[in-house]
C-alpha positions in Angstrom: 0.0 0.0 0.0 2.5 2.7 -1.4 2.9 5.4 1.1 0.0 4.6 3.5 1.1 3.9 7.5 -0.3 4.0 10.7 -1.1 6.9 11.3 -1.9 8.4 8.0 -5.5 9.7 7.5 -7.8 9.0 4.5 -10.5 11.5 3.4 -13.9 9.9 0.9 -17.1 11.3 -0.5 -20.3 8.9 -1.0 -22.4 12.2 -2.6 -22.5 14.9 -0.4 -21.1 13.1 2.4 -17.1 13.8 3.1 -16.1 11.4 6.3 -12.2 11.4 7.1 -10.2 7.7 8.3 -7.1 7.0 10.1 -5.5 4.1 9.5 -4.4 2.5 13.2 -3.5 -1.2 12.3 -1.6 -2.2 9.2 0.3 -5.2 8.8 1.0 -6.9 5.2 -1.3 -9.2 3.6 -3.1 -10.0 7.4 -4.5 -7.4 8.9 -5.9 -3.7 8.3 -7.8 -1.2 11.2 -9.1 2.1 11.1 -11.2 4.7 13.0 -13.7 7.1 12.1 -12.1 10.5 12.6 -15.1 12.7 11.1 -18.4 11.1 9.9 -21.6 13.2 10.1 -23.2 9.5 10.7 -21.7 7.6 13.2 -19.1 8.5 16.3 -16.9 5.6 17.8 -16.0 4.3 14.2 -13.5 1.4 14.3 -12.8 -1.1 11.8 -10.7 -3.9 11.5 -10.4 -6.0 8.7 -8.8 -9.6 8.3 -7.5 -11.5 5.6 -6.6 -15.2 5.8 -5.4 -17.5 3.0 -7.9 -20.0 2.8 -6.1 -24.3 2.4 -7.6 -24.7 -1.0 -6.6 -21.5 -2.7 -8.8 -17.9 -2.1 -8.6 -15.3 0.7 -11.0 -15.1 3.7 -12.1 -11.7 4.1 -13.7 -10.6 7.6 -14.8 -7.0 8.0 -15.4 -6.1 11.3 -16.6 -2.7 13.1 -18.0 -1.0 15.6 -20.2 2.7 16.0 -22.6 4.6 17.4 -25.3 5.6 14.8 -26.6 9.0 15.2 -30.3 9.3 16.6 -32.7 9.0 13.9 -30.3 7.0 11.2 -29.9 3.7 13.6 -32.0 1.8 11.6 -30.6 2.9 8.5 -27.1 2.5 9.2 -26.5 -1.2 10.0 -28.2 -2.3 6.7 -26.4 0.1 5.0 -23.4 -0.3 6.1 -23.5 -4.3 5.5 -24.1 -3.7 2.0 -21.6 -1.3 1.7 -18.7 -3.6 3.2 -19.9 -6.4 1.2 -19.6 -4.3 -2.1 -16.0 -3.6 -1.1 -14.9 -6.8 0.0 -16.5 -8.5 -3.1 -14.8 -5.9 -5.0 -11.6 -6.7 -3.4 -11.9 -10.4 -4.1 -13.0 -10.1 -7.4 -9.6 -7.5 -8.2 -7.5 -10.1 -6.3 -8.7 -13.0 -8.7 -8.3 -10.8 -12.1 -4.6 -9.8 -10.7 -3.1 -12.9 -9.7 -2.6 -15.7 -12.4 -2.3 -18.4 -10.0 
C-alpha cells in the first residue's frame, strides 16, 4: 500500500457526504484497522479488517466494526453499512482474482 502507514489519514465522499479515516493497524497481507475520525453519521467508528489465505486457494475476508449511529439513522445505518462492506470486500476479491494468475 505505497505510502500509506499508521497513522496516515484517508478522506472519501459517498455524494455529499465527506467522512475522514485513520489508518491504526496495518500489517502486510493479514490485517488492516481504522477509526472514524469525522463522519456526520456515526461517532466511535472502528474497523478492522482480516485476511486469511484459505487451504484450497482464495482469501477469507472478515470486515469487522463497531459505531454509534446517530439518533434517527440507527436503523438505517447497520443495513447500509453491511451492503456497503460487502460491495467492497467483493470488490476486493474479485480484483485479487483478475490480478493474480495463479
Amino acid at each position: 500500500m505505497g505510502g500509506v502507514e499508521v497513522g496516515t489519514f484517508r478522506t472519501f465522499r459517498t455524494g455529499k457526504v465527506v467522512t475522514k479515516e485513520r489508518i491504526t493497524v496495518l500489517e502486510a497481507e493479514r490485517r488492516f484497522g481504522y477509526e472514524g475520525v469525522v463522519n456526520p453519521q456515526l461517532t466511535g467508528y472502528r474497523a478492522t479488517v482480516d485476511l486469511a489465505e484459505l487451504p484450497n486457494g482464495g482469501t477469507r475476508i472478515r470486515w469487522r466494526g463497531t459505531y454509534t449511529a446517530r439518533w434517527g439513522m440507527r436503523w438505517f445505518m447497520k443495513p447500509y453499512l453491511q451492503r456497503c462492506m460487502w460491495s467492497i470486500a467483493t470488490g476486493l476479491a474479485d480484483h485479487d482474482a483478475r490480478a493474480d494468475p495463479r
